[in-house]
Backbone of each chain as ProteinMPNN parsed JSONL, in Angstrom:
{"seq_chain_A": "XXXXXXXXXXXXXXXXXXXXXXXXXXXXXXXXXXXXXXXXXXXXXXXXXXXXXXXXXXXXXXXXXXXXXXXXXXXXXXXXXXXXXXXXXXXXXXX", "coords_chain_A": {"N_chain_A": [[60.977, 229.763, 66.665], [58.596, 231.965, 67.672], [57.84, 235.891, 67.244], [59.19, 237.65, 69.765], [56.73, 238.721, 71.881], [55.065, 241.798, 73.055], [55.315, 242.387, 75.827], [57.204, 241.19, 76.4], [59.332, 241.554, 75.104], [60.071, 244.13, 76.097], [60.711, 243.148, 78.789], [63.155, 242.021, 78.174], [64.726, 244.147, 77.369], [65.095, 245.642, 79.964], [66.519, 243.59, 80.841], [69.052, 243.89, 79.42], [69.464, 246.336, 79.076], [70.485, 246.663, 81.836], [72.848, 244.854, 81.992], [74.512, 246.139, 80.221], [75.22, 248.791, 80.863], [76.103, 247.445, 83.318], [78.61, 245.596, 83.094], [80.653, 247.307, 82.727], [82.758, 247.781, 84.296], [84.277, 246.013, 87.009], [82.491, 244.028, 88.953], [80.699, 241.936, 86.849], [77.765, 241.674, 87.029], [76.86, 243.522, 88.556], [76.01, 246.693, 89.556], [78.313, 249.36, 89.762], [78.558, 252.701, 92.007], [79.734, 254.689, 89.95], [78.439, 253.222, 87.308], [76.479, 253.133, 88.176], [75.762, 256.093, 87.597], [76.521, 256.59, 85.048], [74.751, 255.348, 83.759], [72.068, 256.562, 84.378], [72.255, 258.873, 83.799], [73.096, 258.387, 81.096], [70.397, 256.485, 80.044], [68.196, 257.989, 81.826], [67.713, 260.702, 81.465], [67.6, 263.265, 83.395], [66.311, 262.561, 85.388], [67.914, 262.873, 87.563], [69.418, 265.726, 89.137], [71.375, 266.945, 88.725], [74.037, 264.55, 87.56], [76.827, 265.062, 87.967], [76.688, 265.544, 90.66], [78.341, 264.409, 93.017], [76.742, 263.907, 95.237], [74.22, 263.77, 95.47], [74.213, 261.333, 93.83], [75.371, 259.666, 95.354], [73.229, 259.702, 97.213], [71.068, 258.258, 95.713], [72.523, 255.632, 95.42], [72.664, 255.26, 97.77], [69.551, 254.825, 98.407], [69.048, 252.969, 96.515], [69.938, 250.801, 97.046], [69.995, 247.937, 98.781], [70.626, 246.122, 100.717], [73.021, 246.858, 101.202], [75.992, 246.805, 100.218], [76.903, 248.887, 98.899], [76.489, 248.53, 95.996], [74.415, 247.957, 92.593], [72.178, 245.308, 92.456], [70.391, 243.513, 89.977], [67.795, 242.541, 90.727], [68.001, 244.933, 92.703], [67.659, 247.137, 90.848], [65.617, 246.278, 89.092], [63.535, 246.82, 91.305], [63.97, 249.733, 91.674], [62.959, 250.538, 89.28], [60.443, 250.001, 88.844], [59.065, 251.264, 90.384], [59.264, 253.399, 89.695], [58.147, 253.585, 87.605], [56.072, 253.066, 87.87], [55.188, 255.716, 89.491], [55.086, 257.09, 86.771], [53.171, 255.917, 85.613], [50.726, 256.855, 86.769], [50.576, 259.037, 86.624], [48.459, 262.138, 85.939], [47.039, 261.876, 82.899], [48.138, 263.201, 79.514], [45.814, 265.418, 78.697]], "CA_chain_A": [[60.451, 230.439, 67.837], [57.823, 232.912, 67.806], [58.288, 236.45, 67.733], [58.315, 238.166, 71.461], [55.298, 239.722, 72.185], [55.446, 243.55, 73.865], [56.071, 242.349, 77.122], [58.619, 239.899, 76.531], [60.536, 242.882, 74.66], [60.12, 245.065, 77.279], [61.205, 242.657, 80.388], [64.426, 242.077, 77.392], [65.102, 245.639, 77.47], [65.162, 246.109, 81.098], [68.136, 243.278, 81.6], [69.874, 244.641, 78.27], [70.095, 248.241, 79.529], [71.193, 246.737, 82.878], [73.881, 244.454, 81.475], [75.183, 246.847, 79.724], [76.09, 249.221, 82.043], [76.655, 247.029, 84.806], [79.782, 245.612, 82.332], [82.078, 248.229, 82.063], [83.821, 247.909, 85.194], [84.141, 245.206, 88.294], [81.77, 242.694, 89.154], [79.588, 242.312, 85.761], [76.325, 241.584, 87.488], [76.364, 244.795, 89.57], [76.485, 248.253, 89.056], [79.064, 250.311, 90.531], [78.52, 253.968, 91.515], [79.902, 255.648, 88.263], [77.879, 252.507, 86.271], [74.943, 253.767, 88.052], [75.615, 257.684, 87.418], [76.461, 256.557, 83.509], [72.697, 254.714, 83.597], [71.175, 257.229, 84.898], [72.831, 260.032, 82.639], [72.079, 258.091, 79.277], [69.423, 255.987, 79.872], [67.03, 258.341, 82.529], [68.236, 261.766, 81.483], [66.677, 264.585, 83.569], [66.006, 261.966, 86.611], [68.816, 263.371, 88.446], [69.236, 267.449, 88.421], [72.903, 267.432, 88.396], [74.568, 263.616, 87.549], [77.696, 265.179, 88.287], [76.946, 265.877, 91.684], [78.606, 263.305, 94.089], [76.207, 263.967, 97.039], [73.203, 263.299, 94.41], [74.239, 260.195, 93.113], [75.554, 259.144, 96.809], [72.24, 259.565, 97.817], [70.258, 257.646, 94.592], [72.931, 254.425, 95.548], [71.685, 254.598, 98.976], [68.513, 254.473, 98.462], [68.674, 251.437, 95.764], [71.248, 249.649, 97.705], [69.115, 247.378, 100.013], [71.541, 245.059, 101.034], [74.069, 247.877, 101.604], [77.348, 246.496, 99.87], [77.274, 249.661, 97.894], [76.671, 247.905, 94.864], [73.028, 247.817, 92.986], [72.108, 244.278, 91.523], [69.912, 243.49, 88.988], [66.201, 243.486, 91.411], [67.298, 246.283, 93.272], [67.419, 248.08, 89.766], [64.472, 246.094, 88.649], [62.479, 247.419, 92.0], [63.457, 251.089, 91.809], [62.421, 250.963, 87.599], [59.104, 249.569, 88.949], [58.507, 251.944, 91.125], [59.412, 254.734, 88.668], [57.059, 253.174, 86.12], [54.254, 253.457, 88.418], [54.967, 256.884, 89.399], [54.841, 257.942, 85.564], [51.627, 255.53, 84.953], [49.804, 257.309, 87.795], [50.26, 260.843, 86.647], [47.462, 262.572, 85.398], [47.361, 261.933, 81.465], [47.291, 264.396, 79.16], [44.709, 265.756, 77.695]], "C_chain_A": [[59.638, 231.663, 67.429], [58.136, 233.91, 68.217], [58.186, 237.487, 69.345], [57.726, 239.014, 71.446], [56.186, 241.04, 73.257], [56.069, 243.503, 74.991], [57.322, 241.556, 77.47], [59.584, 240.863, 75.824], [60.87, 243.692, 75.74], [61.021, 244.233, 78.879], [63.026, 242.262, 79.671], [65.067, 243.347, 78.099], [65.694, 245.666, 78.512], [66.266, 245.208, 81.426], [69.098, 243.356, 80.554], [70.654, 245.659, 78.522], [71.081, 247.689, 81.175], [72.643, 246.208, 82.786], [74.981, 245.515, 80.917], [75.686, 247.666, 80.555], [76.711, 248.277, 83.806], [78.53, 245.733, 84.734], [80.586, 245.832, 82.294], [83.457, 248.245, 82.978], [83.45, 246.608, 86.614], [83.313, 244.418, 88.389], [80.726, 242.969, 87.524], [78.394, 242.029, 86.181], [76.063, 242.838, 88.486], [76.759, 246.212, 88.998], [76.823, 249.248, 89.896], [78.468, 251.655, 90.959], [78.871, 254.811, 90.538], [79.281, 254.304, 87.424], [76.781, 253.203, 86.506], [74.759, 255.198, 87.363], [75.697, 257.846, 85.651], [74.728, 256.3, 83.269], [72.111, 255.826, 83.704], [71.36, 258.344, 83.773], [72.147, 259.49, 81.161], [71.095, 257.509, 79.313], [67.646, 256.973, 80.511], [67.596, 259.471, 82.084], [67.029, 262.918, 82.11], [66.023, 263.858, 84.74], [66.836, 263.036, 87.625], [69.142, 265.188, 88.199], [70.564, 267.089, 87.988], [73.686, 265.652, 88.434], [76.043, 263.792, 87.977], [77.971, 265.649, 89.499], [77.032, 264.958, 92.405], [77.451, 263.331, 94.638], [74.863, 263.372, 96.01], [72.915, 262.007, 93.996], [74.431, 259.137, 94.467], [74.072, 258.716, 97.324], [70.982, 258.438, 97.059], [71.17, 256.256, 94.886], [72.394, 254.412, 97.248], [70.608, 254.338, 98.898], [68.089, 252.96, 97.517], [69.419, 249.945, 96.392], [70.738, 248.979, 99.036], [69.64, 246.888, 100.549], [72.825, 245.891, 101.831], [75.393, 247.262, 101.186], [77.733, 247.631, 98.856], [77.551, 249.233, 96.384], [75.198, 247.82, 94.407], [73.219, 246.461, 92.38], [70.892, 244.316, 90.933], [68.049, 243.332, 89.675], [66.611, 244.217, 92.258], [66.979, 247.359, 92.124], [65.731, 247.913, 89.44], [63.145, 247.189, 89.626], [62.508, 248.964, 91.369], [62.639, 251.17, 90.336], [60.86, 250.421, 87.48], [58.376, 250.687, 89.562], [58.091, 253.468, 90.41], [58.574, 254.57, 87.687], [55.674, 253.526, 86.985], [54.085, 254.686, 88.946], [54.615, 257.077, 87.808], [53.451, 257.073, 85.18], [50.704, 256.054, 85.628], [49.847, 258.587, 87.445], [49.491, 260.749, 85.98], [47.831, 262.504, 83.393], [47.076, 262.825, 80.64], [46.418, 264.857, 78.27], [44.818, 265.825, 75.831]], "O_chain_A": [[60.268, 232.434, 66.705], [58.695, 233.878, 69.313], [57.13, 237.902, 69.823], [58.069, 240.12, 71.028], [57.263, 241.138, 73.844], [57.038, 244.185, 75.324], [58.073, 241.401, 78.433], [60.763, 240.781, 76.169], [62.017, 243.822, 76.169], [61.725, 244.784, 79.725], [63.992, 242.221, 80.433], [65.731, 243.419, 79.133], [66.919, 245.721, 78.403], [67.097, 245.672, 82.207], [70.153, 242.79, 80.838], [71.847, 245.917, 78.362], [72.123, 248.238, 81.534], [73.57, 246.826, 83.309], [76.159, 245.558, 81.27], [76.729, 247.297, 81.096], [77.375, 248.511, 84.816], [79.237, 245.291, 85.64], [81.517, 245.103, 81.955], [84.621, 248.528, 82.696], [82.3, 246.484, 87.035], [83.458, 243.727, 87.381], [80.182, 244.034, 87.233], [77.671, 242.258, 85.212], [75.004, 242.957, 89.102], [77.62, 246.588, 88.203], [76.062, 249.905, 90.606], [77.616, 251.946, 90.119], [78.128, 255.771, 90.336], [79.949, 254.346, 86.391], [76.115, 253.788, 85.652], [73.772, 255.451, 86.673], [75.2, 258.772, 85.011], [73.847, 256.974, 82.736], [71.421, 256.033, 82.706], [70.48, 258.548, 82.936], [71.222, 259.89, 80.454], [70.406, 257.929, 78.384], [66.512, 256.844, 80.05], [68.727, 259.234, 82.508], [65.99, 263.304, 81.573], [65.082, 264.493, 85.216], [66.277, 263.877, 88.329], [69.056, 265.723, 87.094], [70.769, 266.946, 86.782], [73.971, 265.403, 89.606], [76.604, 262.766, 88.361], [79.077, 266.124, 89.757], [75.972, 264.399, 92.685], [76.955, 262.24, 94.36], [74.8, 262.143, 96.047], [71.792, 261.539, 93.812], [73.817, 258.079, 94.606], [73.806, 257.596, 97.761], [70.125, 257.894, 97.755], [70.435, 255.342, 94.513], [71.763, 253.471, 97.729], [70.417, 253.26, 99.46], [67.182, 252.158, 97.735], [69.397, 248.724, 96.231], [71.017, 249.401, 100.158], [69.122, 247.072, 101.651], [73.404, 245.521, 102.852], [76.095, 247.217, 102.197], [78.671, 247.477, 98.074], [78.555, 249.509, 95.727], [74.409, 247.639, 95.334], [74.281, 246.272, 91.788], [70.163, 245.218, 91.345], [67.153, 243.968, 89.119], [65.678, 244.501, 93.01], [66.21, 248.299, 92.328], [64.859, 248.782, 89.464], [62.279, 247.93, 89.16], [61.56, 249.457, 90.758], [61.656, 251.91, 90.308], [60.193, 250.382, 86.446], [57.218, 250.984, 89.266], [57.149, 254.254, 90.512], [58.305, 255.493, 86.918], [54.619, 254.092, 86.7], [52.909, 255.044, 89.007], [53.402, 257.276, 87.74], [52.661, 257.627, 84.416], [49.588, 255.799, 85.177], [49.066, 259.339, 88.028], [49.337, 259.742, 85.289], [48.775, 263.066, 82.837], [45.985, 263.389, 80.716], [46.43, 264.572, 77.072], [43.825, 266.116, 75.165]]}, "seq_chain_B": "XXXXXXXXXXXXXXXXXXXXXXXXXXXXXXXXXXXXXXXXXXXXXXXXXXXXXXXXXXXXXXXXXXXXXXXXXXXXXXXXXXXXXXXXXXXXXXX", "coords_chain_B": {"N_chain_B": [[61.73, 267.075, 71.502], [63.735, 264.465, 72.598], [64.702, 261.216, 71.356], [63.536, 258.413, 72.964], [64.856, 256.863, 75.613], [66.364, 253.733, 75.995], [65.577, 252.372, 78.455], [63.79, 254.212, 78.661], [61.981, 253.597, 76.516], [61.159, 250.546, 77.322], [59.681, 250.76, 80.177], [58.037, 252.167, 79.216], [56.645, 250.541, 77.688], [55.951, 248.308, 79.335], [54.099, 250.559, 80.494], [51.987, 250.087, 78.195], [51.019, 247.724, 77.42], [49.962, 247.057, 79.838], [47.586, 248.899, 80.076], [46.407, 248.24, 77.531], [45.049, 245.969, 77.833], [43.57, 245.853, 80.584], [42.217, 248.269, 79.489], [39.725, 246.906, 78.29], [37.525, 246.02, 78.962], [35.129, 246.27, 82.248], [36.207, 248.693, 85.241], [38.76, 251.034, 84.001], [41.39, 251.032, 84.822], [42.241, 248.903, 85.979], [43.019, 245.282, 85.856], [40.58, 242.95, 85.296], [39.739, 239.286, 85.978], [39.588, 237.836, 84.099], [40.54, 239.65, 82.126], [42.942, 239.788, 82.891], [43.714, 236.991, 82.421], [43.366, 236.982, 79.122], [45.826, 238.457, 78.711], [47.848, 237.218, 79.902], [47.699, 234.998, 78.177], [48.29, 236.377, 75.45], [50.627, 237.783, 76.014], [52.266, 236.371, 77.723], [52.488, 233.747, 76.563], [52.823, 230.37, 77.568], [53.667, 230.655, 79.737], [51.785, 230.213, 81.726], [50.526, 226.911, 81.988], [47.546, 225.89, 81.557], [45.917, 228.42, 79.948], [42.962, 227.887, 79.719], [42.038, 226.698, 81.945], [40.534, 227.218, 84.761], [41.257, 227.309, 87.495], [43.986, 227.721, 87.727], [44.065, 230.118, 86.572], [42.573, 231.205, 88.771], [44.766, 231.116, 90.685], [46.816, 232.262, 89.867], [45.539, 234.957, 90.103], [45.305, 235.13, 92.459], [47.836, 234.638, 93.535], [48.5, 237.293, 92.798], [46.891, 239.598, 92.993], [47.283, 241.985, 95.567], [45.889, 243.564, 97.661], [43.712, 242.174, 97.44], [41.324, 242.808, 96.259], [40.28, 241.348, 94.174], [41.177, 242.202, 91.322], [43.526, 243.289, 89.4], [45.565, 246.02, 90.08], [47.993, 248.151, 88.437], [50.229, 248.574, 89.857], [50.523, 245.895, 91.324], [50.85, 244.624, 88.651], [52.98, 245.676, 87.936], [55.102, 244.501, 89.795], [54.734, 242.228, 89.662], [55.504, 241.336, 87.019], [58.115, 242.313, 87.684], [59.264, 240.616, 89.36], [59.349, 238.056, 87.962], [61.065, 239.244, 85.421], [63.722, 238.875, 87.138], [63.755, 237.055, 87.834], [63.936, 235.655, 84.987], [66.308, 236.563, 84.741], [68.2, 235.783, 86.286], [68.801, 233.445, 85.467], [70.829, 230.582, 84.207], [72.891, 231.98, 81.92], [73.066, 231.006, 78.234], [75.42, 228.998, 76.931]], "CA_chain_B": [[62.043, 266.073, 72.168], [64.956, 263.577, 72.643], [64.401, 259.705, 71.317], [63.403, 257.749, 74.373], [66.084, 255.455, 75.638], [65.852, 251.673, 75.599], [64.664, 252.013, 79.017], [62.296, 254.775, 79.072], [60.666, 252.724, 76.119], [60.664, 249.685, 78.482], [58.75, 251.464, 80.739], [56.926, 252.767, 78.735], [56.235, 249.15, 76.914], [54.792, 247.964, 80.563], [52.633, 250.984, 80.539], [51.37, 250.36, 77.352], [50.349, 246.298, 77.622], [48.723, 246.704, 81.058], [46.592, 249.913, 79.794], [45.53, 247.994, 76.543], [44.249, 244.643, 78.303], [42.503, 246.751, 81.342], [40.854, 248.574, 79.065], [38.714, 246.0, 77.478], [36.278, 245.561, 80.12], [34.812, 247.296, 83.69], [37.491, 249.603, 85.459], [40.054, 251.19, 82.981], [42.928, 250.904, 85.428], [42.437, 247.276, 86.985], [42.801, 243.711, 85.03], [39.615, 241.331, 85.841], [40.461, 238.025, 85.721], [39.311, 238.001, 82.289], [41.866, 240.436, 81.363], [44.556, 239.081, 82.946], [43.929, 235.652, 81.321], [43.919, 236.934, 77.882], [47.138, 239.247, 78.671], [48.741, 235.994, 80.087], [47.636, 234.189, 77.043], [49.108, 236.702, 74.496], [51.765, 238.182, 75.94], [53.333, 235.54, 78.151], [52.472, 232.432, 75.952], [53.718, 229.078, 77.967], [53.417, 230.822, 81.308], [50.086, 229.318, 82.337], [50.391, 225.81, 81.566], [46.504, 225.702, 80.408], [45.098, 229.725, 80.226], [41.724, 227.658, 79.984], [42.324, 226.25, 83.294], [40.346, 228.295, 85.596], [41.892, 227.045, 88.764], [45.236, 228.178, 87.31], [44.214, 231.427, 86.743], [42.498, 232.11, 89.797], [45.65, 230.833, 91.717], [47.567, 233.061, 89.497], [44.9, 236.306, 90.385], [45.161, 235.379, 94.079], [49.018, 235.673, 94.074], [49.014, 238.787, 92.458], [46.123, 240.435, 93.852], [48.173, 241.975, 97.025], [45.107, 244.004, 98.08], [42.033, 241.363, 97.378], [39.662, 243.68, 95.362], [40.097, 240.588, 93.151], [41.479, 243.025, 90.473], [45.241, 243.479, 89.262], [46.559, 247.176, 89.91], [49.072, 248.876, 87.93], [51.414, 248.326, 90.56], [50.757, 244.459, 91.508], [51.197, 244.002, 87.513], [54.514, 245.45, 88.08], [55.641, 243.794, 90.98], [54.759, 240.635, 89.492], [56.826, 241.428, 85.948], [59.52, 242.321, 88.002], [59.804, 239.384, 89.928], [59.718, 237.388, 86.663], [62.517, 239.533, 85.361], [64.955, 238.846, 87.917], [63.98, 235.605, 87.366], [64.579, 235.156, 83.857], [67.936, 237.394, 84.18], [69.43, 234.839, 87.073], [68.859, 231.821, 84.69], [72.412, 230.782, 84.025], [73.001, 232.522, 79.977], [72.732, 229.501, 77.107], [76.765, 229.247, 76.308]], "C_chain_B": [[63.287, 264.976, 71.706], [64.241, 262.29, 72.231], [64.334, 259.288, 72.529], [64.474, 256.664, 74.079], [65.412, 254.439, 75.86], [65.042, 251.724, 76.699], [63.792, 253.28, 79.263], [61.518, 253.989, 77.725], [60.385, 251.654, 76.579], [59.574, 250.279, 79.087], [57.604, 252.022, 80.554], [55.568, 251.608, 77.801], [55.138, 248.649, 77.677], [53.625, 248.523, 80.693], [51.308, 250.656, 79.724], [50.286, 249.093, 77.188], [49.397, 246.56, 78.642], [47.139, 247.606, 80.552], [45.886, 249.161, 78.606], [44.51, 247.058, 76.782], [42.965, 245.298, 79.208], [41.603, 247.465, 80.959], [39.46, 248.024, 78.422], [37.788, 245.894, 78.666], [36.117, 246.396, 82.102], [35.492, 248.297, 83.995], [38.776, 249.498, 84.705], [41.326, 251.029, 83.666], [43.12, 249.639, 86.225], [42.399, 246.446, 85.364], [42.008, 242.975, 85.753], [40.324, 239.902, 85.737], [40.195, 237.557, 84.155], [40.137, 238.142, 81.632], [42.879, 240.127, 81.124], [44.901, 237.867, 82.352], [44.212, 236.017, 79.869], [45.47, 237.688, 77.921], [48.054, 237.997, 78.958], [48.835, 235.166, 78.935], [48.851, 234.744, 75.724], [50.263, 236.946, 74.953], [52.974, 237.638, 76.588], [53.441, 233.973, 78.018], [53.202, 231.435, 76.927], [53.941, 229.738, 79.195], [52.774, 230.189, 82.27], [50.477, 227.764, 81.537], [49.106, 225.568, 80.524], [45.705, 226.848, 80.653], [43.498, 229.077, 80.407], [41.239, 227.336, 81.3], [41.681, 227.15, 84.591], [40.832, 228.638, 87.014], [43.394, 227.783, 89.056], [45.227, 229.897, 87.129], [43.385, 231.828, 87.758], [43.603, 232.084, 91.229], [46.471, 232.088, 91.089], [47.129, 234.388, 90.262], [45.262, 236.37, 92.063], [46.409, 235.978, 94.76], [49.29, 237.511, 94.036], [48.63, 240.198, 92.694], [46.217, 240.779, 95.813], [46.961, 242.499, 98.124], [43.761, 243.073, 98.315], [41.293, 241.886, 97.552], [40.151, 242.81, 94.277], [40.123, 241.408, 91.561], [43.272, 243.243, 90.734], [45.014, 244.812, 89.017], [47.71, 247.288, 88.922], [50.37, 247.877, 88.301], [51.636, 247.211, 91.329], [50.974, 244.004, 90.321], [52.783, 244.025, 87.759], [55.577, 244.637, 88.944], [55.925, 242.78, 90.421], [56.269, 240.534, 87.915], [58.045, 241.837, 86.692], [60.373, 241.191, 88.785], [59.841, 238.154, 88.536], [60.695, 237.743, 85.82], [63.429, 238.965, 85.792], [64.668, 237.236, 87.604], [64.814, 234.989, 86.028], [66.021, 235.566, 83.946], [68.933, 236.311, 85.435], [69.173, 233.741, 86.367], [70.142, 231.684, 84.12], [72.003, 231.151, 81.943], [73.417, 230.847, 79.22], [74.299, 230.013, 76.996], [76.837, 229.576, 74.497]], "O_chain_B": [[63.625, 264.793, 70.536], [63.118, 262.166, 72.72], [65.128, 259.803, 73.316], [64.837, 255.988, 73.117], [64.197, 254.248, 75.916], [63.89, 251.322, 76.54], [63.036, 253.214, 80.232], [60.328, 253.758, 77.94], [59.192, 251.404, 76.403], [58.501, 250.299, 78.483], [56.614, 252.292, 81.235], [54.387, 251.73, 77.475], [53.97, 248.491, 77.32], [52.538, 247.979, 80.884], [50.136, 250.774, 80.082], [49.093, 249.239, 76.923], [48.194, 246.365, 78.476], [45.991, 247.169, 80.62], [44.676, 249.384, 78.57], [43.395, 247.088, 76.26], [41.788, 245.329, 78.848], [40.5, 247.594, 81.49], [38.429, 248.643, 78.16], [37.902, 244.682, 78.845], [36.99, 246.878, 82.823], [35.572, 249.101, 83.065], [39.582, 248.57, 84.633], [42.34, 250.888, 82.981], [44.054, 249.435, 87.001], [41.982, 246.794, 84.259], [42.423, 242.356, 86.733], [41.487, 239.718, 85.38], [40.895, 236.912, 83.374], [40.617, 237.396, 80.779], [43.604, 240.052, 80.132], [45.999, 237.599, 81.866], [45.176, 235.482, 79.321], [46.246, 237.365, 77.022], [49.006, 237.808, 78.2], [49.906, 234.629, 78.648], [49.777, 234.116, 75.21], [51.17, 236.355, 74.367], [54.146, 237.963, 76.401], [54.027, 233.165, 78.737], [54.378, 231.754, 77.102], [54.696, 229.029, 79.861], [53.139, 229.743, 83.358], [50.696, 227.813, 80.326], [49.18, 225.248, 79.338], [44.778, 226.685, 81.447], [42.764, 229.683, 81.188], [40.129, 227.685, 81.702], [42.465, 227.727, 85.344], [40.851, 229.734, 87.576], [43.838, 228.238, 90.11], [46.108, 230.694, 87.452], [43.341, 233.058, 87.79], [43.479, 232.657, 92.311], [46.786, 232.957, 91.902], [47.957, 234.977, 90.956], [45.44, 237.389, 92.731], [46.562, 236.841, 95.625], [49.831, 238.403, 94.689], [49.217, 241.28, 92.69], [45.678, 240.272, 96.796], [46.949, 242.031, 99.263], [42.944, 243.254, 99.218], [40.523, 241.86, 98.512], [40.51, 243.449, 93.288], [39.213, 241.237, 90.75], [43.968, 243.317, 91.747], [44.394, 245.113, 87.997], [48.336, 246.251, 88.702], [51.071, 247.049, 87.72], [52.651, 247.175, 92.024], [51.367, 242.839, 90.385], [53.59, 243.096, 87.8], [56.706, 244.279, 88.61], [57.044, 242.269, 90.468], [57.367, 239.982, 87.848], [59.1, 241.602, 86.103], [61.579, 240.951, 88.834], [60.813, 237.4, 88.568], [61.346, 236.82, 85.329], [64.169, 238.415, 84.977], [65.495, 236.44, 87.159], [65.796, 234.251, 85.95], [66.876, 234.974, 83.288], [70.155, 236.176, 85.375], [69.506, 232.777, 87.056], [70.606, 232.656, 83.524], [71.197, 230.697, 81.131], [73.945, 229.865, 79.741], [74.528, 231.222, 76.967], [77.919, 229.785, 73.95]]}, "name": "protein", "num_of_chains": 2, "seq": "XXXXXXXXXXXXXXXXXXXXXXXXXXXXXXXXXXXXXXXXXXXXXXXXXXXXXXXXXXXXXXXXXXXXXXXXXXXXXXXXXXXXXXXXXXXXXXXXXXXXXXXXXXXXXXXXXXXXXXXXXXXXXXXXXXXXXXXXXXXXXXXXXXXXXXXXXXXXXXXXXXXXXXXXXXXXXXXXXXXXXXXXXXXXXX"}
């Protein structure tokens, strides 16, 4: 097999990192509230001001939690990490 | 600076493919259909049945072009890799 090209690493990555935390505890295809607040802590650091603030993290599972079972799955992660990619490809580059 | 985590270099992987293809030709921040054929060619080998196929890739451009300025955005590239994600990641795992 041929080795994977950039984007085929990259779309890896993205259900690697999710697997992994979405693992550690209860359903393994979803990610709890403390899976998400771990993700977010090691993988996005400096997304969230304060990861240890309930009301913070409360508010970052509502908003990914489309479905509302308080649980994220693997495209609501995908959406928000799309969305977050195209905020950071749209900022001004720097000089 | 901190090492980027797995997924800010994801993210950063996406940025980096779409920006290299787009730039080869007209507007630096769109994919022609040009573009997107060779980006389909290299980087998602065995996607396209026949990249020569022009029918194939303008069925491909039509899905993906959400706006029809017959040009792939940023953020219809992503859309589309993310719906191919979730795809590949619900394929039952090889035992």
């Amino acid at each position: 097999m041929a080795n994977p090209t950039q984007l085929e690493t990259a779309m890896a990555m993205l259900m690697s990192v999710f697997d992994k935390y979405a693992m550690s505890e209860g359903k393994k295809d979803m990610l709890s509230k403390s899976e998400l607040r771990s993700l977010m802590e090691k993988e996005l650091p400096g997304f969230l001001k304060n990861p240890k603030d309930q009301a913070e993290v409360d508010k970052l599972m509502k908003d990914l939690d489309h479905n509302g079972d308080s649980e994220v799955d693997f495209s609501e992660f995908v959406v928000f990490i799309a969305a977050l990619t195209c905020a950071c490809h749209s900022r001004p580059k720097k000089k």
